[in-house]
N, C-alpha and C positions, 0 to 999 in steps of 0.2 A: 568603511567610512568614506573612499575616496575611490571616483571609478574613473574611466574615460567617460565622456561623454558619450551620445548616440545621438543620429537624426531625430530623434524623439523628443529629445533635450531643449532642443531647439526653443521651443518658448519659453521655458523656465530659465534658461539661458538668458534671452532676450529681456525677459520681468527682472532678472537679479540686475541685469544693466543697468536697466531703468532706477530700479532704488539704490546702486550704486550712484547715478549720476545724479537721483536727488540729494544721499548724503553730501555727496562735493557740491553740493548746491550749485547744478550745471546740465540740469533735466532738460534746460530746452535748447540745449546742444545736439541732445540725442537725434540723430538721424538714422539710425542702422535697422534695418527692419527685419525681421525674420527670415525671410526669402534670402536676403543677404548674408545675413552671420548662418545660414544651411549651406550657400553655394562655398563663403570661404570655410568652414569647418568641413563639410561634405563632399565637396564639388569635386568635378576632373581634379581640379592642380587645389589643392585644399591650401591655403597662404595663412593658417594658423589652426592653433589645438585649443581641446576643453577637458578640464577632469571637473568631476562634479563631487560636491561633501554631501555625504547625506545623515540626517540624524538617525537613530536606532529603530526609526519604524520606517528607513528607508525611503525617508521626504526630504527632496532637495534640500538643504541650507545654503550652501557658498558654492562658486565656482573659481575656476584658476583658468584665462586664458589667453595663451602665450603662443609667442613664433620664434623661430631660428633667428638668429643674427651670429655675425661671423666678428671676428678680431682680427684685422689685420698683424697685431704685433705676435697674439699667442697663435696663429695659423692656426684656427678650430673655430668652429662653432658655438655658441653657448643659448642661451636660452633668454629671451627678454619678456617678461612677466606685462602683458599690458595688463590685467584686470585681475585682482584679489579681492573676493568681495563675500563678508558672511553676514547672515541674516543677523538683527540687532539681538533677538533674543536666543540666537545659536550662539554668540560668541562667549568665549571664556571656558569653551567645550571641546575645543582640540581642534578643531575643523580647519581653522589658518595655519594654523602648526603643519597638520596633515597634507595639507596643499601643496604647503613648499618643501618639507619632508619627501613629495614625491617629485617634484621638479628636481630636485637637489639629486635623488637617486636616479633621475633620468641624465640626470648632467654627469654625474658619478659614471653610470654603467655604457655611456655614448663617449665618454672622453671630451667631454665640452669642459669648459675651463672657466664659465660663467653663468651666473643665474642675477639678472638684472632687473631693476622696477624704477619708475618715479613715484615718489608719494610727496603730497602737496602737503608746503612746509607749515600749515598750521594741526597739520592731523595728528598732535602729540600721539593719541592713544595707539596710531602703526608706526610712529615712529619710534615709539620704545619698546615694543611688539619685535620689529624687526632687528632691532639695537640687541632686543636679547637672546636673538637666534643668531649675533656675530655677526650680522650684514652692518655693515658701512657706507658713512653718506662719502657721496665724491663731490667735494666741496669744490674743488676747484672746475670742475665744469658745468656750463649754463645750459640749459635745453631753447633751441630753439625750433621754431615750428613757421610753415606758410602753409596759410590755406586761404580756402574763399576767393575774394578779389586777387591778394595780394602773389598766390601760388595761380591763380588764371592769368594775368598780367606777364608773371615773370617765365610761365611754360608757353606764352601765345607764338605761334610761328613768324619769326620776324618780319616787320611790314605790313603788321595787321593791323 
C-alpha cells in the first residue's frame, strides 16, 4: 500500500498538491511546478522525500512528503511531515494511517526522536485522525512564516 516514491511520481505527486491546496482552500498559492518538486525529490542534493499510498489496483491515492529537521535539545534528527494528503474517496481505507505508520518506523529504525506536522485548526476531521494515532497539539507554540515582499525586504543586502 505504501511505496517510496520514483522520478515517475512526479506529476501524480504534483496533482495530489494541487487538490490538497484546493482542500485548504489556497490553490492559488501553489507555485511549485513539477521540474521543481523532480529537482528537490530527485536532484544532486535531494532537500526532501515522498512515499506514495496506492489503492489495491495499484493507483496513486495519498502521498506523505517530508524532510529532516534536527532538535537542538534531543541532539537527533526527526522528521517534519510537510504534506499528508489522501484522495477524498480513498479515505477511511488505511492509507493515512499507512503514511505515518511508515514515517514513524522510519523515525523508529534512524533513531530520530520526532515525527512533526501542522494542520490548519479548522480541519476537525485530521485533527482527530491524528489525536487518535497519540500525536499531540503544541499548543504553546506559534508558527511563523516570511515570505514574498516581507522575506525579500528583510534578506535584501544592506544599503539597497
Amino acid at each position: 500500500m505504501i511505496r517510496t516514491a520514483t522520478p515517475a511520481d512526479v506529476p501524480v505527486i504534483h496533482a495530489l498538491i494541487r487538490d490538497l491546496a484546493e482542500y485548504e482552500k489556497a490553490l492559488d498559492e501553489v507555485r511549485a511546478t513539477p521540474e521543481q518538486l523532480h529537482e528537490a525529490l530527485f536532484g544532486e542534493r535531494p532537500a526532501a522525500y515522498a512515499h506514495i499510498a496506492e489503492d489495491a489496483a495499484g493507483e496513486p491515492v495519498g502521498f506523505a512528503l517530508w524532510f529532516l529537521n534536527f532538535s537542538t535539545w534531543r541532539g537527533v534528527h526527526g522528521i517534519y511531515l510537510e504534506d499528508l494528503y489522501v484522495r477524498p474517496e480513498a479515505r477511511g481505507g488505511g492509507h493515512g494511517k499507512a503514511l505515518l505508520t511508515e514515517l514513524a518506523r522510519i523515525c523508529v529504525e534512524r533513531g530520530y526522536e520526532r515525527l512533526e506536522w501542522s494542520v490548519l485548526d479548522w480541519n476537525a476531521p485530521s485533527i482527530a485522525f491524528y489525536e487518535s494515532l497519540g500525536a499531540r497539539p503544541q499548543d504553546e507554540w506559534t508558527v511563523y512564516r516570511l515570505t514574498d515582499g516581507a522575506l525579500a525586504a528583510l534578506g535584501a543586502p544592506a544599503g539597497v
